[in-house]
C-alpha positions as a Markdown table, in Angstrom:
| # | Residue | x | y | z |
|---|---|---|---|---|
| 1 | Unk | 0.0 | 0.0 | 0.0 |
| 2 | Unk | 1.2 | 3.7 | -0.9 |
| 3 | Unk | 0.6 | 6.7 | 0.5 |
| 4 | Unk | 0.3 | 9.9 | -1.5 |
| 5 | Unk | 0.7 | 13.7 | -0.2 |
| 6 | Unk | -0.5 | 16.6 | -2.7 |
| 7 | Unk | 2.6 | 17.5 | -4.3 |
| 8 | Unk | 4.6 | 14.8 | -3.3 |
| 9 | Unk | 6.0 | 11.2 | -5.3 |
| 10 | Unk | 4.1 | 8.5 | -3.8 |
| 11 | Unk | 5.3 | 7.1 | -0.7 |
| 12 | Unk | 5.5 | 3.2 | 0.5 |
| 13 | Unk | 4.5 | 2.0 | 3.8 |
| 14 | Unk | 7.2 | 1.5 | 6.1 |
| 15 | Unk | 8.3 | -2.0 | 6.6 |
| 16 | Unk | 7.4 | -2.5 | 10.3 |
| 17 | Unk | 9.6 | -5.9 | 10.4 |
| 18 | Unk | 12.6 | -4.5 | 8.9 |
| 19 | Unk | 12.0 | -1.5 | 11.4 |
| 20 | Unk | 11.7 | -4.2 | 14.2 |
| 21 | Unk | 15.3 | -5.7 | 13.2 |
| 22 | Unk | 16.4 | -2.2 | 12.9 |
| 23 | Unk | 15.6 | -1.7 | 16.7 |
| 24 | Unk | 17.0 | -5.7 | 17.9 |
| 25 | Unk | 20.4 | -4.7 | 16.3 |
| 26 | Unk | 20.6 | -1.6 | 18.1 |
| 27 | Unk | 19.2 | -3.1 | 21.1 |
| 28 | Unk | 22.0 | -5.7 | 21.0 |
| 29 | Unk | 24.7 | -3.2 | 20.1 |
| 30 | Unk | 23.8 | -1.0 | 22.8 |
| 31 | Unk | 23.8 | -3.9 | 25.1 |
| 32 | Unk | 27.4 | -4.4 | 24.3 |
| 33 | Unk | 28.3 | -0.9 | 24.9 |
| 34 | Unk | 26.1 | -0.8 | 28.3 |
| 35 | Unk | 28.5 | -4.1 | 28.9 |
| 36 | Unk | 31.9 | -2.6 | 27.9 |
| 37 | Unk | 31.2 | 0.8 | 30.4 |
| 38 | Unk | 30.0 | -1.0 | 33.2 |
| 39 | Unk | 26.6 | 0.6 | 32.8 |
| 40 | Unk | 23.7 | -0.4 | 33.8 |
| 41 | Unk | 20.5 | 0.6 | 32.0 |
| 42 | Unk | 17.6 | -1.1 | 30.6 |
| 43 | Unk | 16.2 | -0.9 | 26.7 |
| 44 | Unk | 13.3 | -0.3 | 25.5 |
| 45 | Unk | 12.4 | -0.5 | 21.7 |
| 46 | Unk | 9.2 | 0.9 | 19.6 |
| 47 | Unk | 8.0 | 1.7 | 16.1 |
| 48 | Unk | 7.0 | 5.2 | 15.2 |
| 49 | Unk | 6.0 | 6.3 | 11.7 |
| 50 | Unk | 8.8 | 5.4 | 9.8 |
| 51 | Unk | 11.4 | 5.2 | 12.2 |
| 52 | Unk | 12.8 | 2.5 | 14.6 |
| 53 | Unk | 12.9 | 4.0 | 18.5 |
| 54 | Unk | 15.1 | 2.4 | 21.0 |
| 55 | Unk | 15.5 | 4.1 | 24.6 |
| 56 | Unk | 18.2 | 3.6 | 27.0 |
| 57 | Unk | 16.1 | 3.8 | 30.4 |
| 58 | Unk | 16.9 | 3.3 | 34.0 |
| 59 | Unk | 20.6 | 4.3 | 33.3 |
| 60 | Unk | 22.6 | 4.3 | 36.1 |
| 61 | Unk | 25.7 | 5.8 | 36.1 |
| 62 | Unk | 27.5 | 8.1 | 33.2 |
| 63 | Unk | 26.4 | 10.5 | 31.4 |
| 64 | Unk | 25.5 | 9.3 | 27.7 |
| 65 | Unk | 23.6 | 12.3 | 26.8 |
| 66 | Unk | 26.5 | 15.1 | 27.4 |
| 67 | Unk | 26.3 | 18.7 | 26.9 |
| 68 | Unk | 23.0 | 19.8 | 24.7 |
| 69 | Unk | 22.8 | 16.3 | 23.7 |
| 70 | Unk | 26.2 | 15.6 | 22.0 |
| 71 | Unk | 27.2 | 12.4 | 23.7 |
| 72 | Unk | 23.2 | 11.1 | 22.6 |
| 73 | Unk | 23.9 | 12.1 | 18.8 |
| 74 | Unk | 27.2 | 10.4 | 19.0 |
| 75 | Unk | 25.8 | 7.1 | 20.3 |
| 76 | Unk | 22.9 | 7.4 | 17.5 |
| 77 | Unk | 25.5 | 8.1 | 14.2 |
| 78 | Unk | 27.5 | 4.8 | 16.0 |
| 79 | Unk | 24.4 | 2.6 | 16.6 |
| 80 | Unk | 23.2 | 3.6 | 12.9 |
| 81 | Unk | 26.7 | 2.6 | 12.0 |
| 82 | Unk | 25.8 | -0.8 | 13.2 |
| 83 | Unk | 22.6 | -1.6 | 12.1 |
| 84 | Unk | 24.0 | -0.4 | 8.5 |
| 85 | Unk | 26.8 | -2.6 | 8.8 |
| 86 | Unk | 24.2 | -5.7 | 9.6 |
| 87 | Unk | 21.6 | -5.0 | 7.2 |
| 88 | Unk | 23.2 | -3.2 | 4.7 |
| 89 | Unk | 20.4 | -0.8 | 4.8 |
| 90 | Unk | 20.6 | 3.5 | 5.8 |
| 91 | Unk | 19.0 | 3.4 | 9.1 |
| 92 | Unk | 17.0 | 6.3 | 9.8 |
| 93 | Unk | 16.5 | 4.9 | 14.1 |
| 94 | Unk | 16.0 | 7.5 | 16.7 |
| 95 | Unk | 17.9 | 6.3 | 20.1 |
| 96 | Unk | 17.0 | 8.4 | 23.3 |
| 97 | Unk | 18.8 | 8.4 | 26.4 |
| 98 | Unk | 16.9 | 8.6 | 30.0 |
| 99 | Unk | 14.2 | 10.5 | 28.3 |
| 100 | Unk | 16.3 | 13.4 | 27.5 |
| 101 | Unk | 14.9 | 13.8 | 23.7 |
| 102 | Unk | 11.5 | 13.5 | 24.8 |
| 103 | Unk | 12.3 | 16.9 | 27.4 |
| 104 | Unk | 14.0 | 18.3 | 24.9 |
| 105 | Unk | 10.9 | 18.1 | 22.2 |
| 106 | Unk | 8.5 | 19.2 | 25.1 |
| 107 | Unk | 11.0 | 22.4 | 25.5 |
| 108 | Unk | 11.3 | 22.9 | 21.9 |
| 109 | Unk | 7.8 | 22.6 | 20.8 |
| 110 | Unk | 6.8 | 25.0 | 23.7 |
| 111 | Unk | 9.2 | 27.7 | 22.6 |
| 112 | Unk | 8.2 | 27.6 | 18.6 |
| 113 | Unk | 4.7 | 28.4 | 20.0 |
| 114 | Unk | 5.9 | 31.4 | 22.2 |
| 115 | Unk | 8.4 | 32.5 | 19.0 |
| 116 | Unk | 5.2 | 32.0 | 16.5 |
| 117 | Unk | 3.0 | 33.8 | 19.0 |
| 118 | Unk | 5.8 | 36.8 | 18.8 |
| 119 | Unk | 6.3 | 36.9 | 15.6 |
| 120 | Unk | 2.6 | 36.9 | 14.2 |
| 121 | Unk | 2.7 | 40.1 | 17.3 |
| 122 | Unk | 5.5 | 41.9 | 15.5 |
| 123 | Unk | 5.3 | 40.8 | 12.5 |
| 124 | Unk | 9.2 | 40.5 | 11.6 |
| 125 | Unk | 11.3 | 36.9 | 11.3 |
| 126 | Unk | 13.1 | 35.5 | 14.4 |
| 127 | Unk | 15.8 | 33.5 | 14.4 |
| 128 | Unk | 16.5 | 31.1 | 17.3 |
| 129 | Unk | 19.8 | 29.4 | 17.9 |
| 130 | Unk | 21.6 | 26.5 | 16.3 |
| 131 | Unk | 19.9 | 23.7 | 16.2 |
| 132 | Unk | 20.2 | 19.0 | 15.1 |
| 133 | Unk | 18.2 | 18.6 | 12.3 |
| 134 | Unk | 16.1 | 16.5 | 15.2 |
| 135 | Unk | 15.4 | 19.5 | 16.8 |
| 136 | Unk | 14.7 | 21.8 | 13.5 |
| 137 | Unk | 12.3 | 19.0 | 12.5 |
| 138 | Unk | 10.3 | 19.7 | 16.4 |
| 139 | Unk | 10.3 | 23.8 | 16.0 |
| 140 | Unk | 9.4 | 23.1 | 12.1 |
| 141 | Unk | 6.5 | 21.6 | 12.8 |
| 142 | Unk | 5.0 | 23.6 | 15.8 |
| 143 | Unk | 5.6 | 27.0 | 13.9 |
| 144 | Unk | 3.3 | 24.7 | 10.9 |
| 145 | Unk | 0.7 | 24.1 | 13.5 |
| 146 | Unk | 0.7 | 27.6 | 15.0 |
| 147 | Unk | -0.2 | 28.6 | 10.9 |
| 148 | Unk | 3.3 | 30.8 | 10.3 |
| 149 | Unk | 6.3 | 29.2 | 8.3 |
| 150 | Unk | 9.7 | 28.7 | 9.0 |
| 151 | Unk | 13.3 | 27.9 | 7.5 |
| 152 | Unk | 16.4 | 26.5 | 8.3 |
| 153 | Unk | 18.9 | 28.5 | 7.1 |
| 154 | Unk | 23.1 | 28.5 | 8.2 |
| 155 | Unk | 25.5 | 25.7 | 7.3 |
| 156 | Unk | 25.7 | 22.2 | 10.0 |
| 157 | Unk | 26.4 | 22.5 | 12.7 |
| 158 | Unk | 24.9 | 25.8 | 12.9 |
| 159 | Unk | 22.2 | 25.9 | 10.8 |
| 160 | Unk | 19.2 | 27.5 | 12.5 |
| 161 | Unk | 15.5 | 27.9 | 12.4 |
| 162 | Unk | 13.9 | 31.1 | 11.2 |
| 163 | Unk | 10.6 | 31.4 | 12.2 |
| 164 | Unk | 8.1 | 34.0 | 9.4 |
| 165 | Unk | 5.2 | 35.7 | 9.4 |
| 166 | Unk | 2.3 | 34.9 | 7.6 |
C-alpha cells in the first residue's frame, strides 16, 4: 500500500519488520556498549512512523547524553553505524537516552509556540539558535501548527530555524 501527499511522489508503507530488526540490532549493540562501560541501563524498543525507536532507560551511572545532547547524537550516528553494517540498509533509528529527547521536544515545541506567538505580534522573522536537524524537525513543525512558516537556514552545525510571518 502507498501513500500519497499533494505534491509529493508517492510514498510506501514502512516496513514495520525491517524496522523491528532495525531496533533488535541496536538493542544488542547498545547492550554491548552498556556491557563494555560497566553501565547499567535497561532498553526499551518501539516503532514510530517510519522510524525505529530504542531508549536507553533506568541508566545508572555516566552521562550518555552530554552537553546539549552531543554524547546522545554520537551514540545514535555509531548505533546507525551498526545496524548499517548488519543490514546493509541507511537506518534512519532514533535512540534516546533517560528520556532526554522527549524533554527536549516538550522544551522545543513550547518555545516555537511562544516565537510564533511573537512573531505573528510583531510581524518581523526571528531567528533562534543553532539547532540538530532533530530538533529543526520539532520547532518546524509547531511554527506549521501555530499557521506561520519557518526555514532553516546557516550551514551544519549551525544551521538554525527562522521562524516567518504569515
Amino acid at each position: 500500500m502507498t501513500e500519497v501527499n499533494e505534491g509529493q511522489a508517492p510514498q510506501a508503507a514502512p516496513d514495520i519488520n525491517a524496522l523491528e530488526q532495525e531496533g533488535e540490532i541496536a538493542a544488542d549493540y547498545l547492550e554491548g556498549l552498556l556491557d563494555i562501560a560497566d553501565l547499567d541501563g535497561d532498553i526499551d524498543m518501539d516503532v514510530e512512523g517510519d522510524r525505529a525507536l530504542v531508549s536507553i532507560v533506568d541508566i545508572k551511572g555516566g552521562d550518555l547524553v552530554g552537553e546539549n545532547g552531543e554524547v546522545l547524537e554520537a551514540l545514535q550516528e555509531l548505533t546507525r553505524l551498526a545496524v548499517h553494517r548488519r543490514t546493509g540498509e541507511r537506518s534512519r533509528l532514533m535512540l534516546d537516552v533517560a528520556g532526554y529527547r522527549h524533554g527536549r521536544r516538550v522544551e522545543l515545541s513550547k518555545l516555537a509556540t511562544k516565537t510564533a506567538e511573537d512573531v505573528k505580534r510583531s510581524g518581523e522573522a526571528r531567528s533562534l539558535q543553532p539547532m540538530t536537524p532533530f530538533e529543526r524537525k520539532i520547532v518546524h513543525d509547531a511554527v506549521a501548527a501555530a499557521g506561520l512558516r519557518s526555514e532553516s537556514e546557516g550551514e551544519e552545525p549551525l544551521r538554525f530555524v527562522v521562524v516567518l510571518p504569515a
